[in-house]
C-alpha positions as CSV (number, residue, x, y, z in Angstrom):
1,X,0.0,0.0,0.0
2,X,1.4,3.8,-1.0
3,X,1.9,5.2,2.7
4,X,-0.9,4.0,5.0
5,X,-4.7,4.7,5.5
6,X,-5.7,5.8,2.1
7,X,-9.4,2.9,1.9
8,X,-11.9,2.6,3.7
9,X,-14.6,-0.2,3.8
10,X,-17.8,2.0,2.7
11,X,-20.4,-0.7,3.0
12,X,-21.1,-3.9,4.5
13,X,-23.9,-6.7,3.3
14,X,-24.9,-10.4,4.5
15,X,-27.8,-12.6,4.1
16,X,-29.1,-14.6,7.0
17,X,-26.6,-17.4,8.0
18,X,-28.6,-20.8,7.5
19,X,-28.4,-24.4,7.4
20,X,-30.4,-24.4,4.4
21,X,-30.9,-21.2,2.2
22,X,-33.4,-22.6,-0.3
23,X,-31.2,-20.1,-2.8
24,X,-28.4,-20.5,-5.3
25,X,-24.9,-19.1,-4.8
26,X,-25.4,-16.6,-7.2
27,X,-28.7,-15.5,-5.3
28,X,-27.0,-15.3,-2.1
29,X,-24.3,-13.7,-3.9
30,X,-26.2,-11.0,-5.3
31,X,-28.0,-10.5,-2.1
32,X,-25.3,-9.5,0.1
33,X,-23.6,-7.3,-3.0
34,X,-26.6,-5.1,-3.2
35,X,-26.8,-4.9,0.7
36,X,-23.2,-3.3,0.6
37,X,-24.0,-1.4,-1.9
38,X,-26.6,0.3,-0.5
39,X,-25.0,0.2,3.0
40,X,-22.4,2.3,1.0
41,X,-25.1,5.2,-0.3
42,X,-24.4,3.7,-3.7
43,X,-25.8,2.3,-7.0
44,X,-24.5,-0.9,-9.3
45,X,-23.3,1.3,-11.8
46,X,-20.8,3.2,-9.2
47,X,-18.8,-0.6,-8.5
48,X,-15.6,-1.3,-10.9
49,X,-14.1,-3.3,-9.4
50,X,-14.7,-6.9,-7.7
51,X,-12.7,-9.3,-5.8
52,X,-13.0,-12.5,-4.6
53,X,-11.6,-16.1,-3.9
54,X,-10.5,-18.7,-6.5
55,X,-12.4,-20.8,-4.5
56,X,-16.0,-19.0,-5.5
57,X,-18.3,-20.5,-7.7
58,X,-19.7,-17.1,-8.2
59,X,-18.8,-15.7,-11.7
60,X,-17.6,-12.2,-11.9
61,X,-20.0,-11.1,-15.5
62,X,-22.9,-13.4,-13.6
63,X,-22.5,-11.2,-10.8
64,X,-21.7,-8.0,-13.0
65,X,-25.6,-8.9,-15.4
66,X,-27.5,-10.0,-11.6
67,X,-26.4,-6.6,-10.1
68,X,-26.6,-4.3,-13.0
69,X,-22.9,-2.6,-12.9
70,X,-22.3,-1.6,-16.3
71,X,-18.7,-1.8,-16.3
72,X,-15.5,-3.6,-14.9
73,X,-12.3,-2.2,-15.2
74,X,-10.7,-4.2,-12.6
75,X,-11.5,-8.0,-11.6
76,X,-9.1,-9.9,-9.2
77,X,-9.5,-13.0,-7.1
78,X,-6.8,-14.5,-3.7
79,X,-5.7,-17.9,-4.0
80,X,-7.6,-20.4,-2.0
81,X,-10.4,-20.1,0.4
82,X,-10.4,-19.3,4.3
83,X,-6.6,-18.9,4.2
84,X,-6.5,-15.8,1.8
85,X,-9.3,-14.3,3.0
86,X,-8.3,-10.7,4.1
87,X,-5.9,-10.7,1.2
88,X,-9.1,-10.0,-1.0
89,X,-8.6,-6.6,1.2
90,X,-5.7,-6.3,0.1
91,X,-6.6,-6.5,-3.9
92,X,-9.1,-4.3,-3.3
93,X,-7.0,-1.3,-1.6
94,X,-4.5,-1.6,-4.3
95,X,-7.2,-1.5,-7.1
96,X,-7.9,2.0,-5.8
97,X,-4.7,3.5,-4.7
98,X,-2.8,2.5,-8.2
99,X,-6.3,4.3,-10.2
100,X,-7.2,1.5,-11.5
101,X,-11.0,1.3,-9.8
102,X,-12.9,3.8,-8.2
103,X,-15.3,1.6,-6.0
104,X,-14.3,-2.3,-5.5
105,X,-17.2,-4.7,-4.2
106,X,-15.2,-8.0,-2.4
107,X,-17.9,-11.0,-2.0
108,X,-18.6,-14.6,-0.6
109,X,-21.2,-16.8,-0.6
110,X,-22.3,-20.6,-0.7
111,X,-24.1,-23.1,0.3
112,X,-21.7,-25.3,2.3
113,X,-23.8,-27.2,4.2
114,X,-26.5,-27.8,1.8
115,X,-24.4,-28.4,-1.5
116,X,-21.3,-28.8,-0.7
117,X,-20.5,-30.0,2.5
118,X,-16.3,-30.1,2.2
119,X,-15.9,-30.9,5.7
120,X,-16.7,-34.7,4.8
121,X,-14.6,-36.9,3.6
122,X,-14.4,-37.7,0.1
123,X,-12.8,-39.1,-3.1
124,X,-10.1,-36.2,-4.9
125,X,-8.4,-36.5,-8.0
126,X,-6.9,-33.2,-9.3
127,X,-3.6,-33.2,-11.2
128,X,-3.3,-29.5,-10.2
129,X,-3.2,-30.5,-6.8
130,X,-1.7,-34.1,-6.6
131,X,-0.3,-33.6,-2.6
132,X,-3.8,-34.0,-1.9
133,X,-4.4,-37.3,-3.0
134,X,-0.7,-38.3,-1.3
135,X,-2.1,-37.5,1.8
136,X,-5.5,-39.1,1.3
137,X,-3.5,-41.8,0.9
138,X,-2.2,-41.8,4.4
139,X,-5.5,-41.4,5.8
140,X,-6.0,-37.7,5.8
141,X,-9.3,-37.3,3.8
142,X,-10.8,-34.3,5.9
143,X,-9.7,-30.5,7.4
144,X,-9.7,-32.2,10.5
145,X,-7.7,-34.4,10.3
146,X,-5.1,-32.7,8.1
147,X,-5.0,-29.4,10.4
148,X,-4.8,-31.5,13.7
149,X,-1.6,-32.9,12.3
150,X,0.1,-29.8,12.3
151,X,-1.5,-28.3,15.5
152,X,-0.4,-31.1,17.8
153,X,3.4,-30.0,18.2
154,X,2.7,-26.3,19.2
155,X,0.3,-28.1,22.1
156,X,2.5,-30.7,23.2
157,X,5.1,-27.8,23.4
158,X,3.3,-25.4,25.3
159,X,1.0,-27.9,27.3
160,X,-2.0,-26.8,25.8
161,X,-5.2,-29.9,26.5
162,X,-8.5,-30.2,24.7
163,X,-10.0,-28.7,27.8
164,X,-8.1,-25.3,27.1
165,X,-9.5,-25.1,23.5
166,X,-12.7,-25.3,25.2
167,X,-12.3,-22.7,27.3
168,X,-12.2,-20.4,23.6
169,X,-15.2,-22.1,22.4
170,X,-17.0,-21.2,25.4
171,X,-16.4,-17.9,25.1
172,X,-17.1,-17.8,21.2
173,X,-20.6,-19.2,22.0
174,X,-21.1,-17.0,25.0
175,X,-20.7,-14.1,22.5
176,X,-22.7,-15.8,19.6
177,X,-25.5,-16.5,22.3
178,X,-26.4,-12.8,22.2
179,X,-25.9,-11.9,18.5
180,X,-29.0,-12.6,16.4
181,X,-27.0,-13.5,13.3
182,X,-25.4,-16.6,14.9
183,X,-26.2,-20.2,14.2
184,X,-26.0,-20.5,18.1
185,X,-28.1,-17.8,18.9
186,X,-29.4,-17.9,22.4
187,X,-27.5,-21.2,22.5
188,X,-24.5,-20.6,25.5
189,X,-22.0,-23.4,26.1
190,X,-20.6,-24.9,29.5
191,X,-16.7,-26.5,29.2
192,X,-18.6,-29.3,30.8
193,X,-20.8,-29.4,27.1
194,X,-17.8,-29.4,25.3
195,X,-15.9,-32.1,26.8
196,X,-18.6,-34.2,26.1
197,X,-18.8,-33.8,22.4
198,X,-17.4,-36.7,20.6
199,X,-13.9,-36.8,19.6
200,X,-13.0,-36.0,15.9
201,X,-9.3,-36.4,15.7
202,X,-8.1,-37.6,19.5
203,X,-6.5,-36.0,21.3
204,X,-6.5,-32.4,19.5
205,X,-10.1,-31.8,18.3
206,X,-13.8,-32.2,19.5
207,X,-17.0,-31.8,17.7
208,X,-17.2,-28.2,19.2
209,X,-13.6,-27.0,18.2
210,X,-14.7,-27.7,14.1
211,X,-16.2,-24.4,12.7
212,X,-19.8,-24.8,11.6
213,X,-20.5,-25.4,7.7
214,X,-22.7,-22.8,6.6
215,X,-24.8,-21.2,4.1
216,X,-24.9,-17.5,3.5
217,X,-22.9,-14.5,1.6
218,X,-21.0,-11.8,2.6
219,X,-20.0,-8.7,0.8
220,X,-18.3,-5.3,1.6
221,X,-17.5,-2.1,-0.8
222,X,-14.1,-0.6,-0.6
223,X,-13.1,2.7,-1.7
224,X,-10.7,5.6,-1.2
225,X,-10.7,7.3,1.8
226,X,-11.2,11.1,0.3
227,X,-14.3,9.0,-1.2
228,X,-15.9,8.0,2.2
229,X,-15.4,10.9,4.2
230,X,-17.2,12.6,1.5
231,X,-19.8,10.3,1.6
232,X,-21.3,11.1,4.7
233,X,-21.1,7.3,5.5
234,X,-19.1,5.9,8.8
235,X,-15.3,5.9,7.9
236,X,-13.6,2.8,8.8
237,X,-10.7,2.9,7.6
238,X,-7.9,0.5,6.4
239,X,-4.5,1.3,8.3
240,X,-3.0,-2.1,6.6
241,X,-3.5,-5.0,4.5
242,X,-1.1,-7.6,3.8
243,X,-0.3,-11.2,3.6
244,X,2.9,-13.8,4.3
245,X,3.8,-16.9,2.6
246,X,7.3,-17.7,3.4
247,X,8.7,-20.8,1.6
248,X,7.9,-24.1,2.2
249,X,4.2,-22.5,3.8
250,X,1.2,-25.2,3.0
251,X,-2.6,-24.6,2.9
252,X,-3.1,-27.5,4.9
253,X,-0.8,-30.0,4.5
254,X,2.0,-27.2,6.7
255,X,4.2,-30.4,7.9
256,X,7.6,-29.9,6.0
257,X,8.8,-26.6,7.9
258,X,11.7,-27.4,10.4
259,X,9.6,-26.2,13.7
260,X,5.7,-26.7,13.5
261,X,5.2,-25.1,16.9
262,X,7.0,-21.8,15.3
263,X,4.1,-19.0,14.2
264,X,7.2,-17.1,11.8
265,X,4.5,-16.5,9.0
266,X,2.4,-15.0,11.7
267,X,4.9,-13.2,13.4
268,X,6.5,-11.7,10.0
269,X,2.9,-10.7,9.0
270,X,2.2,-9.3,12.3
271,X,5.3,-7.2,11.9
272,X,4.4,-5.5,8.7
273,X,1.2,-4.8,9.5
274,X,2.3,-2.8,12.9
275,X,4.9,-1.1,10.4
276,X,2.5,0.3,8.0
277,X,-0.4,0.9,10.3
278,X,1.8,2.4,13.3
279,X,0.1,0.9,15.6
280,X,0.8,-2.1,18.4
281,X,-0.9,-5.3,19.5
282,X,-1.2,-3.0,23.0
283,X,-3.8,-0.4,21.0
284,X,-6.1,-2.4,19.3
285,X,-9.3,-2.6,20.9
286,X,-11.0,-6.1,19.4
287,X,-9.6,-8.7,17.0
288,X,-11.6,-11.1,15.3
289,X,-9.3,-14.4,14.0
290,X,-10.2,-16.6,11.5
291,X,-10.7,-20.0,13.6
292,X,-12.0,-23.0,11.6
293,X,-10.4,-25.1,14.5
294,X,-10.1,-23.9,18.0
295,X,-6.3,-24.2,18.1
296,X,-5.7,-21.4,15.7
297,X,-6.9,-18.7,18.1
298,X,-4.2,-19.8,20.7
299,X,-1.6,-19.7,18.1
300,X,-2.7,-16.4,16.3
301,X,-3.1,-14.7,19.8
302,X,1.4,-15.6,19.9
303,X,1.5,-14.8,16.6
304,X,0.4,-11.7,16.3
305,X,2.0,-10.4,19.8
306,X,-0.6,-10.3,22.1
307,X,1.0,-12.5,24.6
308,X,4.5,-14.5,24.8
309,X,4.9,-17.8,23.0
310,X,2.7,-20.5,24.5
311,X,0.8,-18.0,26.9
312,X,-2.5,-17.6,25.2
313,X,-4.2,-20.4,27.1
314,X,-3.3,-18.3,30.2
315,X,-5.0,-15.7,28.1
316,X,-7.7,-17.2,27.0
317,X,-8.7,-19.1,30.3
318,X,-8.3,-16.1,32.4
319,X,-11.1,-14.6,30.3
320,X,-8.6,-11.7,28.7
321,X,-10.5,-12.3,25.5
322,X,-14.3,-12.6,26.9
323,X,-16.7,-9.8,27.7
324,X,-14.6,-7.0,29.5
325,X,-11.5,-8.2,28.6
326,X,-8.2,-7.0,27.7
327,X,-8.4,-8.1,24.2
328,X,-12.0,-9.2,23.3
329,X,-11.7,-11.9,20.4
330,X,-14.8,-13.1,18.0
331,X,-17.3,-11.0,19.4
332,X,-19.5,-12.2,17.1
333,X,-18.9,-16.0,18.3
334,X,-16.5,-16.3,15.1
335,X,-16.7,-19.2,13.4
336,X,-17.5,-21.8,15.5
337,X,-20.9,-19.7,17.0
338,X,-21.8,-17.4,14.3
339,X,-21.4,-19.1,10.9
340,X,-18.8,-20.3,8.6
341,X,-18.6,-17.7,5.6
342,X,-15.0,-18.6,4.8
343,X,-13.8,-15.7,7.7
344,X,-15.5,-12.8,5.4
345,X,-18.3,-12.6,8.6
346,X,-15.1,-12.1,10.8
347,X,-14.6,-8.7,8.7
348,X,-17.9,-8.0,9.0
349,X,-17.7,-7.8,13.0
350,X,-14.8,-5.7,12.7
351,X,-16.7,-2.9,10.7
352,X,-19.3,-3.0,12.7
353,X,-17.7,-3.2,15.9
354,X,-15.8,0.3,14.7
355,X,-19.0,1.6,13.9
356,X,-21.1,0.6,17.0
357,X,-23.4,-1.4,15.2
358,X,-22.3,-4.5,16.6
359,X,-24.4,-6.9,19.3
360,X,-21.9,-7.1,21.5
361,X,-20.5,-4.2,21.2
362,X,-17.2,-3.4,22.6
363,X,-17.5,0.1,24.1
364,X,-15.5,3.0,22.7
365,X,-14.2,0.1,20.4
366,X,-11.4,2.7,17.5
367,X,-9.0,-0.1,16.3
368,X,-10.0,-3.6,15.4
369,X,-7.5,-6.2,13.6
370,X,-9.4,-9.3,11.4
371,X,-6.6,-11.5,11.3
372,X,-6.1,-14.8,9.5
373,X,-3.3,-17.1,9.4
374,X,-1.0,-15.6,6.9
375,X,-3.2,-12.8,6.0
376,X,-4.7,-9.8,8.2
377,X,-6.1,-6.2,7.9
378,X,-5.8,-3.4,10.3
379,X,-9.2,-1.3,11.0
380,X,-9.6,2.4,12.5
381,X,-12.1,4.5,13.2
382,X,-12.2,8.3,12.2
């Protein structure tokens, strides 16, 4: 990005989070498009520009004729799903700042619990990607059982049991119990609850530390920040955007590094991002991280500085990321309690939470990070 600050997320859109929308992916689709683009005080034919995931069914010209925006002059899409999520964030600021759009509109949607359902396990063949059928061969034929693989070392390192992940997803569905968008909405969650749920891959991950699968859309509308000041529209702005791949990174299959318990992709993105927004872990005022298992949030909360290495159970079990804590995490109930919209929901709490519209609302709430993995944004409000 040329010198920090210069986007801001101008609108914000979703459809209802469901286990059965009833509606294609290009419905859902154009449903949460318009809803940002109306959030935003615009029209179809101000968008030119769109970004998404490689992983999206959704067409850019189906979306472009179901909208009505009469022209593109920029189209862009992040490889892979959950993992590049806030890189779309990234396209999209540097869309605007290099001229090349005016107004960029990023979506998500699907039906992944009603169509697709890529939690379960199933037969793969695709000579683009032939590591996956290695490790299908070995027995690893779902996310589960592929990310509890690699999450394993970092807890036998730092003593981290089952029973601290639950303490998160307590906390996740605490917060999801009051939000009316979330799957698991008036639906509150003892640790007792979760140690009972049956084992998925033993001894990492329970039934309750899987994120949901979900069907929904989310969208947002990007554009420069001279652009939403003058809109007369909130101004959240976006201090940084960036990603971090450093050789020998995996999607999934991240086993070939020399230390697994080592977060350096997190760490080196964490760094940049502090660089370019000038900010520290110490001022942000709520984070939302992309969890599609429970262990991630420990190892994000390391990651990206918030505590020493191996002290975000302490963290987490303390309540430090709960209501009226020092750092509250996934007020929305993330992932596991809200919904599954490959993380894109996560950056929709983050908006919201800098613009008070949020149900849980964190009070006087100016910075927020929506951090994934290997990829992250940086939020203020003017």
């Amino acid at each position: 990005m040329n010198g920090p600050g210069r986007t801001a997320i101008l609108g914000v859109g979703q459809t209802p989070f469901t286990k059965a929308s009833g509606k294609s992916v290009l419905a859902l689709c154009t449903e949460a498009s318009r809803a940002a683009i109306a959030d935003a005080g615009l029209e179809p034919g101000d968008i030119d520009g769109m970004v998404t995931f490689t992983m999206d069914d959704n067409g850019e010209h189906a979306l472009q004729r179901a909208l009505g925006v009469s022209a593109l002059r920029w189209t862009g899409r992040v490889p892979f799903g959950g993992a590049g999520a806030y890189a779309t964030f990234q396209m999209a600021a540097a869309a605007i700042e290099s001229g090349m759009a005016n107004n960029v509109l990023i979506y998500r949607a699907f039906n992944e619990r009603s169509e697709t359902r890529f939690g379960q396990p199933k037969a793969f063949a695709d000579p683009s990607q032939p590591q996956r059928d290695l490790h299908r061969s070995f027995g690893l034929s779902t996310p589960a059982q592929v990310y509890a693989l690699w999450y394993r070392p970092y807890m036998d390192r730092y003593g981290v049991t089952n029973e601290d992940l639950g303490r998160y997803v307590v906390q996740a569905r605490d917060y999801a119990a009051t939000n009316p968008n979330a799957w698991f909405y008036e639906r509150p969650l003892s640790i007792e609850e979760h140690q009972e749920s049956r084992w998925i891959v033993e001894p990492v991950l329970r039934k309750l530390d899987c994120c949901q699968e979900s069907d929904g859309g989310v969208a947002f509308v990007v554009s420069s920040l001279d652009r939403a000041r003058a809109s007369g529209r909130p101004v959240v702005r976006m201090l940084a955007a960036d990603q971090l791949w450093s050789l020998g990174s995996e999607v999934m299959y991240h086993y070939y590094k020399p230390d697994l318990t080592s977060q350096e992709d997190t760490e080196r993105l964490a760094a940049a991002l502090w660089a370019k927004s000038g900010l520290s872990p110490a001022e942000i005022d709520v984070m939302t991280i992309y969890e599609n298992f429970s262990p991630i949030v420990h190892m994000s909360l390391d990651g990206f500085g918030f505590c020493k290495p191996g002290e975000s159970k302490d963290l987490i079990n303390s309540g430090g990321i709960g209501r009226g804590g020092v750092i509250p995490v996934n007020t929305n109930g993330g992932l596991l309690g809200e919904a599954y919209i490959h993380g894109m929901n996560n950056a929709l709490e983050g908006v919201r939470q800098l613009r008070g519209e949020a149900p849980n609302q964190v009070e006087g709430a100016k910075t927020a990070l929506v951090a994934g993995w290997r990829c992250a944004i940086v939020l203020a409000r003017e």
